[in-house]
BARO-216314 format. One line per 5 residues: their letters; for each residue x negated, y negated, z of C-alpha. Coordinates in Angstrom, 2 decimals, padded with zeros to 5 digits, always signed. Layout:
a	X,Y,Z; ...
This chain:
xxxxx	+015.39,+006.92,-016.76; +012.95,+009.95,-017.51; +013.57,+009.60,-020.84; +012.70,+005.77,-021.04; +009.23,+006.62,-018.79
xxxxx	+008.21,+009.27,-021.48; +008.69,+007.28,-024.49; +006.67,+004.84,-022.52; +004.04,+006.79,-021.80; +003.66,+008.38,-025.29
xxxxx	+003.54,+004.58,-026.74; +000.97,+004.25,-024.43; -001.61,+007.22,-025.88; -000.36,+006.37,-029.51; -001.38,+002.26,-028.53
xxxxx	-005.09,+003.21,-026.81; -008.39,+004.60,-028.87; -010.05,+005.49,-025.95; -007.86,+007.52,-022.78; -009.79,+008.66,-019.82
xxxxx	-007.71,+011.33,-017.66; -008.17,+011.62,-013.60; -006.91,+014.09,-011.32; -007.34,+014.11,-007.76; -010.36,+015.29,-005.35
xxxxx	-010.93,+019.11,-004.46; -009.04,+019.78,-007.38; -006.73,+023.13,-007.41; -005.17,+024.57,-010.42; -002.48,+022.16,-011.71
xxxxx	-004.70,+019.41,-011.23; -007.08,+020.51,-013.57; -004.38,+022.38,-015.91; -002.49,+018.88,-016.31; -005.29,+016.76,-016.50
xxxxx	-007.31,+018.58,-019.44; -004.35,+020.04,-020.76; -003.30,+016.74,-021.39; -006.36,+015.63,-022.75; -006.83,+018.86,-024.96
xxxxx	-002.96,+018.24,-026.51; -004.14,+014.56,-026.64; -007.64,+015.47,-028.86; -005.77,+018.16,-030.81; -003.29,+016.01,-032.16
xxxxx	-004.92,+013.00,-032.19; -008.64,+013.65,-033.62; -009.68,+009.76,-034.06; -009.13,+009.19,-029.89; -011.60,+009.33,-027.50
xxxxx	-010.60,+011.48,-024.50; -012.92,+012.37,-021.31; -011.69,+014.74,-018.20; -014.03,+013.24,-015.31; -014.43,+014.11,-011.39
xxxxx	-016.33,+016.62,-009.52; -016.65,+020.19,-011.18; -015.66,+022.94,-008.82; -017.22,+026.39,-009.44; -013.99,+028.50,-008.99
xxxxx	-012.34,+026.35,-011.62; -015.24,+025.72,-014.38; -013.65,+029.64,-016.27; -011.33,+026.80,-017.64; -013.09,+023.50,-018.30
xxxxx	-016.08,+021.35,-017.17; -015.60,+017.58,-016.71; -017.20,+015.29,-018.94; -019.86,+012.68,-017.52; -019.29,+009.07,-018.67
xxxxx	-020.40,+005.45,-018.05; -019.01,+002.76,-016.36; -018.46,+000.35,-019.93; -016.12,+003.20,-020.95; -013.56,+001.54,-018.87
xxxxx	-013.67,-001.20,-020.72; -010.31,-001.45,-022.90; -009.24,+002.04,-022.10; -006.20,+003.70,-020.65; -006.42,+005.77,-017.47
xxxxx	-003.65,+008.81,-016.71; -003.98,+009.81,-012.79; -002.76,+013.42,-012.70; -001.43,+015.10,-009.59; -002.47,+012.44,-007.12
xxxxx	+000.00,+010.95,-004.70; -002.07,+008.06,-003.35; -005.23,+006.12,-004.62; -007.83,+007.52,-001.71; -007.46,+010.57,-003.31
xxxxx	-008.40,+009.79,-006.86; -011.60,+011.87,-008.14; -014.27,+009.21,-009.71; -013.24,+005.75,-007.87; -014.12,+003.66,-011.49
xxxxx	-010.18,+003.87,-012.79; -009.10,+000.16,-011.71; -011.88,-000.55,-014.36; -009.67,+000.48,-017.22; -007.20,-002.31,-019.37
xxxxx	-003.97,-000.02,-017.83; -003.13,+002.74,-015.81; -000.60,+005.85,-015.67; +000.56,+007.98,-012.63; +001.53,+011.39,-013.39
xxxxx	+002.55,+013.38,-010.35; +005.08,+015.56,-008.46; +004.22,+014.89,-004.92; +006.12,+012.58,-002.70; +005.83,+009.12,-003.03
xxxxx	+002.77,+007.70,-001.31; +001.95,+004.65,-003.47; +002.76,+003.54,-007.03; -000.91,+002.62,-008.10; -000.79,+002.51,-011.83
xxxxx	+000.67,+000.17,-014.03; +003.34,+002.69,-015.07; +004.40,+005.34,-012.77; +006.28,+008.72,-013.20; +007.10,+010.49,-010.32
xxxxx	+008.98,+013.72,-010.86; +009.25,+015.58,-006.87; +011.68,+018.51,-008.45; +008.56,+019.40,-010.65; +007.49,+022.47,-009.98
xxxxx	+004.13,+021.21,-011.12; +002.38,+018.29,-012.83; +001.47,+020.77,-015.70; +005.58,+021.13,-015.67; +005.65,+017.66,-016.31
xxxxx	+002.90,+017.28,-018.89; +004.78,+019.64,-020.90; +008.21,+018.01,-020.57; +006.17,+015.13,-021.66; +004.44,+016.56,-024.82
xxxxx	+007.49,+018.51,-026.31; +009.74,+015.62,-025.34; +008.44,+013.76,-028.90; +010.47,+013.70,-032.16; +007.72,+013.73,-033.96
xxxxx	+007.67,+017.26,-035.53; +004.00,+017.00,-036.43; +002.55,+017.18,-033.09; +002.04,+020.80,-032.00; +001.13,+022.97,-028.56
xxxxx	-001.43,+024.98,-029.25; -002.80,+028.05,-027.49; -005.67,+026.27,-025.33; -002.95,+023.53,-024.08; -000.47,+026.26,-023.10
xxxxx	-003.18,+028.22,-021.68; -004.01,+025.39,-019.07; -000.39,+024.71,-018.46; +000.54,+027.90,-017.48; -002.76,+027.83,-014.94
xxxxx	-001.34,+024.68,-013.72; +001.79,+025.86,-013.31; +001.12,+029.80,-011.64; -000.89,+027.92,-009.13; +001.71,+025.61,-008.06
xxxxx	+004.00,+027.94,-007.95; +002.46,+030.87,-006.32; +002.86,+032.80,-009.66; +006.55,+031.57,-009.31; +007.02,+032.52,-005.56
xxxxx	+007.48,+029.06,-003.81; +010.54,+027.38,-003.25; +009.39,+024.60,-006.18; +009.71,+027.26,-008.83; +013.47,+026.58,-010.41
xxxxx	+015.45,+027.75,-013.88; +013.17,+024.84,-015.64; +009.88,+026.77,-014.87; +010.84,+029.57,-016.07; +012.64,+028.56,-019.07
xxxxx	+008.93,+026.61,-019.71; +006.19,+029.46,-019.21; +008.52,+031.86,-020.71; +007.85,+029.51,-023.90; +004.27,+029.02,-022.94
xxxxx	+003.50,+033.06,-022.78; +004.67,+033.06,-026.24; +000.89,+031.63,-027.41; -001.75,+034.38,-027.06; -004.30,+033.39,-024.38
xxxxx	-005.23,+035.97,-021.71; -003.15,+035.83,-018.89; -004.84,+038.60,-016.72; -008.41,+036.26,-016.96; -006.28,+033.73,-014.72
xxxxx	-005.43,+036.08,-012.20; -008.73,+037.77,-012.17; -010.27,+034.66,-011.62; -007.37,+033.33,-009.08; -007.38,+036.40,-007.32
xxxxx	-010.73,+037.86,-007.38; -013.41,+037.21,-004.13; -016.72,+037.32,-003.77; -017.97,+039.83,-000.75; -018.88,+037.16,+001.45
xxxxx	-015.56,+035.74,+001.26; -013.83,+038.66,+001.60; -015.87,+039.58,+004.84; -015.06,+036.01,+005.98; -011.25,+036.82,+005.73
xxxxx	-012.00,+039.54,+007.99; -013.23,+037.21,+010.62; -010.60,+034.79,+009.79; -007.64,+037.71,+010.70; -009.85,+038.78,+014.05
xxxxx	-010.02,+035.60,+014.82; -005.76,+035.34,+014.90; -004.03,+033.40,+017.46; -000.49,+032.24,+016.98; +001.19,+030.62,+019.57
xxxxx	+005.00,+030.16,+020.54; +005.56,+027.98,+018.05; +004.05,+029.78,+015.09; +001.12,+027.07,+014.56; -002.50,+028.36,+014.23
xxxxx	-005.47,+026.20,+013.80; -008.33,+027.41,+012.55; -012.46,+026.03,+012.49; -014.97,+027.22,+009.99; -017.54,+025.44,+011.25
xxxxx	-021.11,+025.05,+008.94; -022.77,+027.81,+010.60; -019.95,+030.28,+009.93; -020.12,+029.15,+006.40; -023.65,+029.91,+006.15
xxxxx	-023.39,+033.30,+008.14; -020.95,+034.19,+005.60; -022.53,+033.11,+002.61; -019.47,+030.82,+001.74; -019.52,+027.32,+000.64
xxxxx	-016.12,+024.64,+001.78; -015.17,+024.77,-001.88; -015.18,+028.95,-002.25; -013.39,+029.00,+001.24; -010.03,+027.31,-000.45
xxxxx	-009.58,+031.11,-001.91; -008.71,+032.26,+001.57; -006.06,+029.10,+002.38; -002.96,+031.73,+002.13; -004.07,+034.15,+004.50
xxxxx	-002.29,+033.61,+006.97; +001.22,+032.97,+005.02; +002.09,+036.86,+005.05; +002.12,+037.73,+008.72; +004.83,+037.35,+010.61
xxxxx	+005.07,+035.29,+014.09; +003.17,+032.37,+012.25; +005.14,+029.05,+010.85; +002.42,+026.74,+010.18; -001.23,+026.55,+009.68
xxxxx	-004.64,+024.73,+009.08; -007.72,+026.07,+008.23; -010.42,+023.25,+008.92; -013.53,+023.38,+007.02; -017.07,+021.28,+008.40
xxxxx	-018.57,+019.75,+005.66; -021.73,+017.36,+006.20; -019.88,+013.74,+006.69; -016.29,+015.42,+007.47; -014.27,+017.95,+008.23
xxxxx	-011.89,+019.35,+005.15; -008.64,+020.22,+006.61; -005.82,+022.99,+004.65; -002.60,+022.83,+005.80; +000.46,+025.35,+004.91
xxxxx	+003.95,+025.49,+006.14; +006.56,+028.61,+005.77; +009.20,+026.05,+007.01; +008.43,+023.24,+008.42; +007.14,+020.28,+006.73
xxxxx	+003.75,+019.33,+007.04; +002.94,+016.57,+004.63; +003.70,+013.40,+007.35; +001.46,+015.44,+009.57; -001.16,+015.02,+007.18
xxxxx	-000.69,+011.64,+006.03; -001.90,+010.32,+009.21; -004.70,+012.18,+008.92; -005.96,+010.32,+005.85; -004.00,+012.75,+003.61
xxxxx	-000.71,+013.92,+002.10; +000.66,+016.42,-000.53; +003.65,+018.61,-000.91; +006.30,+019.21,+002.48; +004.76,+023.06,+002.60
xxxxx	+001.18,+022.36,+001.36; -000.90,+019.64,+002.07; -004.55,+018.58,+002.37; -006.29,+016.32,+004.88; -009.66,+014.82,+006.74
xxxxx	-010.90,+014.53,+009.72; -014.10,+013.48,+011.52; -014.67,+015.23,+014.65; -013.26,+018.17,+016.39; -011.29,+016.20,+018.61
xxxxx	-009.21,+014.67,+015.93; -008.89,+017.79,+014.42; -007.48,+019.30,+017.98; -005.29,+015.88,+017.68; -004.27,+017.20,+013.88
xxxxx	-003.32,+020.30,+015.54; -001.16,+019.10,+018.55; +000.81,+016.64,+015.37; +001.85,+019.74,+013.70; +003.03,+021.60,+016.99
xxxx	+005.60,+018.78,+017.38; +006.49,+019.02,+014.07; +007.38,+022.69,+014.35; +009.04,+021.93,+017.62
């Protein structure tokens, strides 16, 4: 079956002149490592195509790529690839049912099968995993991986992974960025950049420790409201650095960091054990079972987010 999608898909870029590549909203690592390494193989090997990356840029991420900006009569007769997006709310830049076809690309759980052809791969580690699976899958010996692709793969896949801590990293991962770390891009500017905090974020994890309360069931909710934010020096996007700082300490099972943003409230969620992604789902969201994202718009839904995921971990 996998084998029948990719050939699909591959007739698909060899069939269109002009591909336009999507990726979800708030875009993390292996969104942006699939999508443009995608595109980037795509350009590379391809020269005559037309290929544009679009959504929002995000600071933390722009070290890799910026997105391109495009118009709406682009659409026209093109192909759209959705990359690491589960369901259609979350798609950055809302033009993509303007293209002739669309392609799903993505690892989550199954939330709805928007494009015209879907692949759907949930023991992924990553959809950078999958992008390469799907690029070294050809028989055509001519088309190559070249240093900038692999460099955005192995982004994608380090931050899915947790630099190959989480329980989606298997024998396949490995097997793939040991053959990835084999082109010579700089590995340590990824981590530096991953890793690496500005001083007003790191005096906002501070707060975010003293401000620690688990309860019996290991679930901690936590509200970075706008004037924290602004105390701080932080903006929403910068405070996704500090998402995992909770996931060392002991006692806690589950948390949410939620985030106040001018027309909603961004919401984090991480799991050691329990899964979390139904929890967000009804809160206009989804993702993985141990990492998901979601919205709210008040604090009261966001206490009602918070009383879903202590019966989950009950």
């Amino acid at each position: 079956m996998q084998k029948e999608i990719l050939a699909q898909i591959r007739e698909k870029i060899m069939e269109y002149n002009r591909i336009i590549i999507h990726r979800h909203v708030r875009p993390d690592l292996d969104a942006v490592g699939s999508q443009v390494g995608l595109a980037t193989w795509i350009k590379e090997n391809f020269p005559n195509k037309e290929v544009y990356c679009v959504g929002e840029n995000d600071e933390t991420l722009t070290y890799l790529v910026t997105m391109d900006e495009i118009t709406d009569q682009m659409y026209q007769d093109a192909l759209v690839i959705i990359c690491d997006t589960a369901n259609h709310p979350r798609i950055d830049d809302q033009r993509y049912p303007l293209a002739k076809e669309r392609i799903k690309i993505d690892h989550h759980p199954i939330v709805d099968q928007y494009g015209d052809l879907n692949w759907v791969d949930t023991e992924a580690s990553s959809t950078s995993e999958m992008i390469y699976n799907l690029i070294t899958s050809s028989d055509q010996q001519n088309l190559k991986m070249t240093t900038d692709v692999a460099r955005l793969l192995y982004a994608g896949i380090i931050g899915d992974t947790g630099r190959f801590l989480f329980q989606s990293t298997t024998p396949r991962t490995f097997e793939i960025a040991s053959e990835l770390v084999k082109h010579p891009f700089n590995r340590s500017e990824i981590y530096e950049n991953l890793y690496e905090i500005k001083p007003g974020l790191a005096k906002l994890k501070g707060w975010l420790l003293d401000q620690l309360s688990i309860d019996d069931l290991g679930v901690v909710g936590i509200k970075l409201t706008k004037d924290i934010l602004e105390k701080y020096q932080v903006t929403a996007d910068q405070s996704s650095a500090l998402v995992q700082v909770y996931g060392g300490i002991k006692g806690i099972d589950c948390w949410a960091m939620f985030v106040e943003e001018d027309d909603q409230i961004r919401v984090r969620i991480r799991s050691k054990k329990t899964k979390i992604n139904h929890v967000a789902e009804q809160f206009n969201g989804g993702g993985h079972p141990f990492a998901s994202g979601a919205t709210v718009y008040s604090w009261a839904e966001a206490d009602r987010l918070i009383e879903a995921l202590k019966a989950a971990c009950k």
